[in-house]
GULO-5432 format. One record per residue (C-alpha): residue number from 0; residue in three letters; x, y, z. Coordinates in pm, whole numbers. Layout:
// GULO-5432
> NUM,ALA,X,Y,Z
...
***
This chain:
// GULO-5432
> 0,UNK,-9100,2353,-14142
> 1,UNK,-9365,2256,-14387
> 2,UNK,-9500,2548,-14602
> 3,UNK,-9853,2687,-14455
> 4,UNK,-10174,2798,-14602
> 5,UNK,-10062,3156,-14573
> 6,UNK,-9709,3119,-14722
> 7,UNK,-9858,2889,-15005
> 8,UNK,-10053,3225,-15080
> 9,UNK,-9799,3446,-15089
> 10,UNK,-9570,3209,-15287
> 11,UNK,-9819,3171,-15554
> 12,UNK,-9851,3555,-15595
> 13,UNK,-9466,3595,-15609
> 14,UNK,-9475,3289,-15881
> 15,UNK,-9688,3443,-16090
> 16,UNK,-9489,3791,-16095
> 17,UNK,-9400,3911,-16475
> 18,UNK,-9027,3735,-16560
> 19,UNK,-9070,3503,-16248
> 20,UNK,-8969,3107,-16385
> 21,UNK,-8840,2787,-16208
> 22,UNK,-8602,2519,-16319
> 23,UNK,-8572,2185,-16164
> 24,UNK,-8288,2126,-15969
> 25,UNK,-8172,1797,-15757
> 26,UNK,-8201,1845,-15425
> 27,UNK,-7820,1717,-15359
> 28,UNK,-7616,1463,-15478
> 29,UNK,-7740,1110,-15402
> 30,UNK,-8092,1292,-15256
> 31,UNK,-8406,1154,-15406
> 32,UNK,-8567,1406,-15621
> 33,UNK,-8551,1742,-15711
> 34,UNK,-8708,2109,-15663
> 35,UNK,-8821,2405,-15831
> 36,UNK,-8581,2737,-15816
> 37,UNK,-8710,3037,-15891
> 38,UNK,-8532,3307,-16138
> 39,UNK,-8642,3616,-16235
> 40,UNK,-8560,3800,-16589
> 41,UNK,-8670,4175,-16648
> 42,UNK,-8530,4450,-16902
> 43,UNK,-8468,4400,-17261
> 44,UNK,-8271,4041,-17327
> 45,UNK,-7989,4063,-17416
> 46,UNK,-7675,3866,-17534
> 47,UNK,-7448,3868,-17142
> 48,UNK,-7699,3954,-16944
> 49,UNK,-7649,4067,-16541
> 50,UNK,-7691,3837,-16314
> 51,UNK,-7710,3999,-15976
> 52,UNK,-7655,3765,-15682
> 53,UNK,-7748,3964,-15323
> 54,UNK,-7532,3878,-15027
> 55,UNK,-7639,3694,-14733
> 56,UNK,-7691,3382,-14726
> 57,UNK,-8033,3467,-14662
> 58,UNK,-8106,3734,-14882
> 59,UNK,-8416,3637,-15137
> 60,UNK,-8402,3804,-15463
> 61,UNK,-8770,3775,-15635
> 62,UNK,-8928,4024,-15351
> 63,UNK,-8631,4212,-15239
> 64,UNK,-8514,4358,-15513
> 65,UNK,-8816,4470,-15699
> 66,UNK,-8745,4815,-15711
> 67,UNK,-8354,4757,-15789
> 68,UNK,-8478,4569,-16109
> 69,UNK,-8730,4843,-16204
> 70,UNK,-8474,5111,-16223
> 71,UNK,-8224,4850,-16361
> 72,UNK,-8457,4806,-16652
> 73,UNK,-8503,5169,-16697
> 74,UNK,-8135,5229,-16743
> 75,UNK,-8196,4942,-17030
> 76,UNK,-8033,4684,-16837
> 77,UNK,-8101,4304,-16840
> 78,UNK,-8128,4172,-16541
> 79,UNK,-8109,3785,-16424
> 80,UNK,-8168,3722,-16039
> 81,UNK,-8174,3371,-15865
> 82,UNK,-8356,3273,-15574
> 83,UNK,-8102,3106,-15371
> 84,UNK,-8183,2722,-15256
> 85,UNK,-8300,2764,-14908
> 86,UNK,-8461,3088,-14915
> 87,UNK,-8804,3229,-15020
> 88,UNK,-8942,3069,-15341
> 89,UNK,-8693,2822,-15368
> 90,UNK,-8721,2716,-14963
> 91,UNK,-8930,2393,-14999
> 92,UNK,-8910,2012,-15193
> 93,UNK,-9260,1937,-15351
> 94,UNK,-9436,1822,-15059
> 95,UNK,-9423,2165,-14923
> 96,UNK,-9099,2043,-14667
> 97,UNK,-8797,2253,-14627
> 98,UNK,-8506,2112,-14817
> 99,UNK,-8287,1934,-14591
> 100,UNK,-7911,2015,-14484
> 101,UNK,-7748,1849,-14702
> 102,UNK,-7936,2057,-15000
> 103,UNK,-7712,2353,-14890
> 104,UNK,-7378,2403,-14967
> 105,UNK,-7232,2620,-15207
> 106,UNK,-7113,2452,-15504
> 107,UNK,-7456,2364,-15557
> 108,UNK,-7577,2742,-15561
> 109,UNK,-7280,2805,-15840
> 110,UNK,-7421,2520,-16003
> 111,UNK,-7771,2614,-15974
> 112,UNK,-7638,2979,-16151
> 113,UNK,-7546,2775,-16445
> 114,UNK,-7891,2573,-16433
> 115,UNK,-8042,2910,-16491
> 116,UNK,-7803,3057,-16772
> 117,UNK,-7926,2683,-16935
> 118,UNK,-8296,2778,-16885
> 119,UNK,-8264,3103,-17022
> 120,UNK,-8065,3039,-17338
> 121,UNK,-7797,3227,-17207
> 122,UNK,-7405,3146,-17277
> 123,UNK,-7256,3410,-17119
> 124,UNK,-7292,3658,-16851
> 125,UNK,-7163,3937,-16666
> 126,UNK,-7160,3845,-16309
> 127,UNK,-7228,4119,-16032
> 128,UNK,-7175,4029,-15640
> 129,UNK,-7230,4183,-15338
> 130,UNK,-7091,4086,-15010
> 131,UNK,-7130,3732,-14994
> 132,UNK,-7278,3706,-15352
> 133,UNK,-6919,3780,-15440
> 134,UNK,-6801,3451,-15283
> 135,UNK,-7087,3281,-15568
> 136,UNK,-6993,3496,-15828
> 137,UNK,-6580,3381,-15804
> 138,UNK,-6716,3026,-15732
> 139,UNK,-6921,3039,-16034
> 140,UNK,-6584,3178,-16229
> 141,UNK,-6427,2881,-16064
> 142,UNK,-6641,2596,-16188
> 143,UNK,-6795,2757,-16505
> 144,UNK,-6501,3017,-16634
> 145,UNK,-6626,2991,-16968
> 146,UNK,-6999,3151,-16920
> 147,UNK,-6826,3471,-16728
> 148,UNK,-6836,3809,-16983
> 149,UNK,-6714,4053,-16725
> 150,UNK,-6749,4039,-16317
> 151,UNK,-6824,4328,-16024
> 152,UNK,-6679,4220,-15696
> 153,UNK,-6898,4455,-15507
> 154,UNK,-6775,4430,-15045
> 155,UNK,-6627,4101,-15157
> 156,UNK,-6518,3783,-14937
> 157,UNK,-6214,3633,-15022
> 158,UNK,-6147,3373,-14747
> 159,UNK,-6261,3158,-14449
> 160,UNK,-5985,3419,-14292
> 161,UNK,-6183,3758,-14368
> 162,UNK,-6266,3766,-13968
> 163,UNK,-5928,3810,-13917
> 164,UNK,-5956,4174,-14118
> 165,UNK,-6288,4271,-13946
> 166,UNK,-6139,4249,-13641
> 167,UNK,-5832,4414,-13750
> 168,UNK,-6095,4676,-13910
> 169,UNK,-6315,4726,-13575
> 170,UNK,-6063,4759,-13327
> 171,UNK,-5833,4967,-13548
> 172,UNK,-6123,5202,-13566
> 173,UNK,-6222,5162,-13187
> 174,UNK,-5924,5086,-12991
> 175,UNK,-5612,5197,-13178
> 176,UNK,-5761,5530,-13354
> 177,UNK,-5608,5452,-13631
> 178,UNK,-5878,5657,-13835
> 179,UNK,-5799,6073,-13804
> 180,UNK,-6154,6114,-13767
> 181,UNK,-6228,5869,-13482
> 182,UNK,-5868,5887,-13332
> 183,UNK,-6054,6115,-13033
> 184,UNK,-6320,5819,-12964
> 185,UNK,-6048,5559,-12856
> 186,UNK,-5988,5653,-12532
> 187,UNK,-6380,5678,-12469
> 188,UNK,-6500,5339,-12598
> 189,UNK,-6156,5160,-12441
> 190,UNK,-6298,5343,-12119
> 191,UNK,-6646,5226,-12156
> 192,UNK,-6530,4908,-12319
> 193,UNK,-6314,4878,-11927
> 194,UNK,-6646,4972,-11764
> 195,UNK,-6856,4688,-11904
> 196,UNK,-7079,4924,-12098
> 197,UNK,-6996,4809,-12430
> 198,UNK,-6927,4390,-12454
> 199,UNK,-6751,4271,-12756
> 200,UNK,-7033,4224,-12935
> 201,UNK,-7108,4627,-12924
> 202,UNK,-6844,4680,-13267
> 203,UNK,-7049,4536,-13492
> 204,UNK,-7355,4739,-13396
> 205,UNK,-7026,5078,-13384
> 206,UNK,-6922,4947,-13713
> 207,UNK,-7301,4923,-13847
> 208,UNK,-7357,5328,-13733
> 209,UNK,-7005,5409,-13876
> 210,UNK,-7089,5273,-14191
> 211,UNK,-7396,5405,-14221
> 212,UNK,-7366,5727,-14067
> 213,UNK,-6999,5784,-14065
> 214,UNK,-6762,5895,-13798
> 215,UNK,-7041,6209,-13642
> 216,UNK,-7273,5959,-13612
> 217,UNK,-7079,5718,-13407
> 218,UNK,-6869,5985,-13221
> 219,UNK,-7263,6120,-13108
> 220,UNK,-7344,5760,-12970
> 221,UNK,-7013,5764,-12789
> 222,UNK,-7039,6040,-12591
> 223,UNK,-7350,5955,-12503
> 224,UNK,-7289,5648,-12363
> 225,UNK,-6956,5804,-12185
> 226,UNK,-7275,6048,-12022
> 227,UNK,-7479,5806,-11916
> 228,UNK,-7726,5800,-12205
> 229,UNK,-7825,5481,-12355
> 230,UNK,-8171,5461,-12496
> 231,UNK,-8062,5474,-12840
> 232,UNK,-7779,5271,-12802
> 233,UNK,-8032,5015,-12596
> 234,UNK,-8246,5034,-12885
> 235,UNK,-8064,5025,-13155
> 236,UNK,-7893,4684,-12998
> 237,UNK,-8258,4510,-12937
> 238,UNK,-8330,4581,-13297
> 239,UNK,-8005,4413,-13422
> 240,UNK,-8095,4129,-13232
> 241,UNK,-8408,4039,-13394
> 242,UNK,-8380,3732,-13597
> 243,UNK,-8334,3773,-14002
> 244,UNK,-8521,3452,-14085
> 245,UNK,-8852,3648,-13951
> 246,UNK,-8883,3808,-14254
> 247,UNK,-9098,3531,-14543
> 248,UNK,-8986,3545,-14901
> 249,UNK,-8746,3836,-14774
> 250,UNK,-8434,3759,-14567
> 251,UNK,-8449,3373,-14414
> 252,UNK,-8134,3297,-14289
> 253,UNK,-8214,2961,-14139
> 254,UNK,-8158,2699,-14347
> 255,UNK,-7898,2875,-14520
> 256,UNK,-7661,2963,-14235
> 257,UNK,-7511,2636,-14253
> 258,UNK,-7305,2772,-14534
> 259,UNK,-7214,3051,-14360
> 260,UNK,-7028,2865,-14112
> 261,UNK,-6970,2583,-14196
> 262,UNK,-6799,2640,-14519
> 263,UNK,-6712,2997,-14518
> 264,UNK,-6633,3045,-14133
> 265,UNK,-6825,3348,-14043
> 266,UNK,-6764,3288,-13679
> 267,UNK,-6438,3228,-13672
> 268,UNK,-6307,3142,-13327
> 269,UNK,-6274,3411,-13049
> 270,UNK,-5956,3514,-13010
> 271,UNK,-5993,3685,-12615
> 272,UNK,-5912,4044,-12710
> 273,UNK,-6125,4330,-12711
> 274,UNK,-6429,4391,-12940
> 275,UNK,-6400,4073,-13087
> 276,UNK,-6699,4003,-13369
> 277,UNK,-6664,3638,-13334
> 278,UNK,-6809,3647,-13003
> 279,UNK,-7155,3905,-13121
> 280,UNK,-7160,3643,-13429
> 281,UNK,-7204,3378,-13223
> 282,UNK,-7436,3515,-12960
> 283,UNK,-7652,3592,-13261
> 284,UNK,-7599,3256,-13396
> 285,UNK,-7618,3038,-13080
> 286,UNK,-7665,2712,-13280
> 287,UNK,-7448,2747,-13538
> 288,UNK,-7230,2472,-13713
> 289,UNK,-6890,2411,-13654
> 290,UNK,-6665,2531,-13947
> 291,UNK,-6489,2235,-14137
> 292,UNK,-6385,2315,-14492
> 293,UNK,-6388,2608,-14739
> 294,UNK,-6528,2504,-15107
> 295,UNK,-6318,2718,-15317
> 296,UNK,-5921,2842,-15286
> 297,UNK,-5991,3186,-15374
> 298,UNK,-5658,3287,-15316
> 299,UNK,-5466,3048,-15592
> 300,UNK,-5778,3014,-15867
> 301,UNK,-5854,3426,-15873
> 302,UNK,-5492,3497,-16044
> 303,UNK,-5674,3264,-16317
> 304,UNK,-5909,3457,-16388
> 305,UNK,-5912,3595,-16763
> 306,UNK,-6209,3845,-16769
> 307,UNK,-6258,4213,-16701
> 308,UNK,-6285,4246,-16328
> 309,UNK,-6460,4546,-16140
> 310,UNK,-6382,4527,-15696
> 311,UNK,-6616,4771,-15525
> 312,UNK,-6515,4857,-15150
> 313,UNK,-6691,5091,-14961
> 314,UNK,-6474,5323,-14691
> 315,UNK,-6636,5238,-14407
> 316,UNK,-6692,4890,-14403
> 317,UNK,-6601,4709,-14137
> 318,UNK,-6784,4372,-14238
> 319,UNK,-6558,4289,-14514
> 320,UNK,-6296,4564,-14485
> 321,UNK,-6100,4768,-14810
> 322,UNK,-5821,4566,-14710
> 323,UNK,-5989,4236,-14874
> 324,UNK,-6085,4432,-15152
> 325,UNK,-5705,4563,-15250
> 326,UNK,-5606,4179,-15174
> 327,UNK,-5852,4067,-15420
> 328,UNK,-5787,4360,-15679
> 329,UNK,-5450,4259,-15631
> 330,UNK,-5499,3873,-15713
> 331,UNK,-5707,3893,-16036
> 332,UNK,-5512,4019,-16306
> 333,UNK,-5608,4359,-16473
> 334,UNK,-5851,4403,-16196
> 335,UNK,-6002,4721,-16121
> 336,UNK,-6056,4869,-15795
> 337,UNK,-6309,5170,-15709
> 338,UNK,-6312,5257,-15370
> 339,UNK,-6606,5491,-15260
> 340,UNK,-6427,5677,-14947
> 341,UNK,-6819,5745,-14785
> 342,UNK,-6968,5435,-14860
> 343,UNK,-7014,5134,-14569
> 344,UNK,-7077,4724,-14667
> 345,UNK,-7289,4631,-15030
> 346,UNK,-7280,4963,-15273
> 347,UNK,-7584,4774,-15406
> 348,UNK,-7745,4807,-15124
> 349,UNK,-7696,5140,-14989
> 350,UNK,-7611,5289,-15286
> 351,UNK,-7792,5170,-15572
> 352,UNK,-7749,5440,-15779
> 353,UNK,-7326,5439,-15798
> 354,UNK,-7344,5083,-15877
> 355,UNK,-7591,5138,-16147
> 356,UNK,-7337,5411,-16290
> 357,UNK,-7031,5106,-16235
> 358,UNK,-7236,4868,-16377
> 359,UNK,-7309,5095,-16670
> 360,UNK,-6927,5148,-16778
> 361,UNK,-6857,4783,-16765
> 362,UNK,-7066,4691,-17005
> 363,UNK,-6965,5014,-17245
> 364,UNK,-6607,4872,-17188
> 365,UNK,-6538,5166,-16960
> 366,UNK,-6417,5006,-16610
> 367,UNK,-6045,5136,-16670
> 368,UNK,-6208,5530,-16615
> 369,UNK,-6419,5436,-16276
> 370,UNK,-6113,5498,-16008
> 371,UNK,-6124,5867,-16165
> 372,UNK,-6493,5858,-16096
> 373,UNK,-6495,5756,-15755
> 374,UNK,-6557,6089,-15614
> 375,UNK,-6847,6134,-15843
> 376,UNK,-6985,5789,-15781
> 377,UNK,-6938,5829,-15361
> 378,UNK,-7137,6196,-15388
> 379,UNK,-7409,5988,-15549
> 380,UNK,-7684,5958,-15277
> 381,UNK,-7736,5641,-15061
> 382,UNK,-8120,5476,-15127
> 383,UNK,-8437,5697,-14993
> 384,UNK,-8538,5459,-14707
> 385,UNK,-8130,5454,-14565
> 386,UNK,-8132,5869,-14568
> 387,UNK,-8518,5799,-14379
> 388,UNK,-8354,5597,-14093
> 389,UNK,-8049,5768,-14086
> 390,UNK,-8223,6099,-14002
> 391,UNK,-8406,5938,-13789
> 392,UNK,-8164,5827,-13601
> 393,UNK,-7972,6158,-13591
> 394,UNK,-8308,6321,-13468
> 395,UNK,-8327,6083,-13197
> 396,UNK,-7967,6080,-13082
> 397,UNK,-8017,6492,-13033
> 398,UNK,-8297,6421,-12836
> 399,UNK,-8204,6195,-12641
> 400,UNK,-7878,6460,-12602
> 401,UNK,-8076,6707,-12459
> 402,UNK,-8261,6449,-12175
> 403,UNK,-8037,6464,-11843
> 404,UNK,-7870,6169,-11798
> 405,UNK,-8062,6165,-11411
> 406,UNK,-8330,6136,-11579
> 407,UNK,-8265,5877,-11769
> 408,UNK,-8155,5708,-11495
> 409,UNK,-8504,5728,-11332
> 410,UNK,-8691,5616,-11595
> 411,UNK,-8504,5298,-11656
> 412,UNK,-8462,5183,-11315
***
């Protein structure tokens, strides 16, 4: 896709944003030529500054995270975001082209991290992750150990074999009841699971409402599907199948989803059991490339590492489960695990505010106190515009509760 007249606009206005810089990078090794990425530096410099790398791949940092810097700032932090090859501001070569294929893999994004720290005169940094920003962040401790101050592991990945947990996750949740609080749902969605009304692509949509909304949220959408009610549920499903890389300068998955499967696996292969998220990944994903190798081994360098860790895991996450985040707490020594019992996938992104307060004690030195925090941090309150949708949703599901399923019938016939 070449860039338009429109998108040239709107990329010149987010250029020209206060802190906003680029730094020439090669497009990939034995490419011709190079391309500008975009960074963007606000708050008072300092000497490790945070670099915040949003999950994804997809996920564009200059316009996304606007409001996360702004508060950032105000609690005196510096903050250092890239905008990831591929995506947004850093999307297109010179002519205005998309960067080809072979421009995206992900020792290139570590490298482009460093490219950065060089442009800003910065040695060292403390490096926080989310989701698969954690995956860049390790890489990054990987490749350039010496420029990492401290690291947050916030939902992290660990392996090409994290599908293996999220299904373990989902159906342990769904199936097995293996949660007290959802134990009494098992039996309902294995029914409607048997009756064809949820497909195996339905837990990652269960898992998104549980981990937004918790186990009264989900058990409301399950008995109304076991009545007969599914507008919500309908809904809610179109809405998750809308396509990320609609959203310009925002979330454009794209280009960039050829790292998410072919070098980190995010499909996995279907394994023919129940509620299996390999199969809704791929439905999503219809063209998506084959997996063939993983960059980094994870799993051996992390017991390497030599810096003050932070590993953030949310309760209710069922996209990378608290079982990859004890693993990984495990694996880096002196590592130190907060688990927020309330909290679903990304604490950055749902609850800004708790890992503001992590971020915080890491750089005052203060990680070893945060697993006596945790209840404090989880009480903390998820972002405005999550509580918005989440009582709207709640409002909806009780009306839709009080229509008779009859007539539900008759209207969507």
């Amino acid at each position: 896709m070449t860039m338009t007249a429109k998108r040239r606009r709107a990329h010149a206005k987010l250029a020209a944003l206060p802190g906003v810089r680029a730094v020439r990078r090669p497009i990939a090794p034995g490419h011709p030529g190079e391309f500008d990425l975009y960074y963007v530096r606000t708050g008072l410099k300092s000497a490790h500054p945070l670099i915040i790398i949003p999950g994804g791949p997809g996920m564009a940092s200059v316009a996304s995270y606007r409001g996360l810097r702004r508060h950032a700032a105000v609690a005196g932090l510096d903050v250092i975001m890239i905008e990831h090859r591929g995506v947004g501001l850093s999307r297109h070569d010179d002519t205005g082209a998309d960067l080809p294929p072979e421009a995206m893999t992900v020792e290139q994004v570590v490298d482009d991290i460093a490219a950065v720290l060089d442009d800003a005169g910065v040695g060292s940094a403390i490096m926080y992750g989310t989701s698969y920003g954690t995956y860049l962040a390790a890489g990054f401790g990987v490749r350039h150990p010496h420029r990492v101050a401290q690291m947050v592991l916030d939902s992290p990945l660990l392996s090409a074999s994290d599908i293996d947990y999220m299904r373990a996750a989902i159906r342990g949740l769904l199936l097995d009841g293996t949660d007290p609080q959802t134990a009494g749902l098992a039996p309902k969605v294995r029914k409607l699971f048997d009756d064809g009304v949820l497909t195996d692509s339905a837990g990652q949509l269960a898992g998104a409402l549980y981990g937004y909304g918790g186990a009264a949220l989900l058990g409301r959408q399950i008995e109304l599907l076991s009545s007969g009610r599914t507008w919500v549920w309908s809904g809610l499903n179109l809405l998750r199948r809308i396509p990320h890389h609609a959203s310009p300068f925002r979330h454009e998955e794209d280009l960039v989803n050829r790292i998410a499967f072919r070098e980190l696996n995010f499909a996995g292969v279907p394994d023919g059991l129940p509620l299996d998220p390999s199969v809704g990944i791929a439905e999503h994903n219809p063209e998506h490339e084959a997996f063939e190798r993983e960059p980094f081994d994870l799993t051996a360098e992390m017991p390497r590492f030599g810096w003050p860790t932070v590993v953030i895991s949310g309760g209710r996450d069922l996209v990378t489960p608290p079982a990859v985040a004890r693993r990984i707490a495990g694996l880096i020594p002196g590592a130190v695990l907060v688990e927020l019992p309330s909290a679903g996938h990304s604490v950055l992104d749902v609850r800004e505010r708790a890992a503001l307060a992590i971020v915080a004690a890491v750089r005052a030195g203060a990680a070893d106190i945060l697993p006596d925090r945790a209840a404090e941090l989880d009480a903390l309150p998820a972002k405005a515009v999550l509580r918005l949708a989440m009582s709207a949703l709640t409002a909806a599901t009780l009306a839709e509760s009080a229509v008779p399923p009859w007539v539900e019938g008759v209207r969507t016939s």
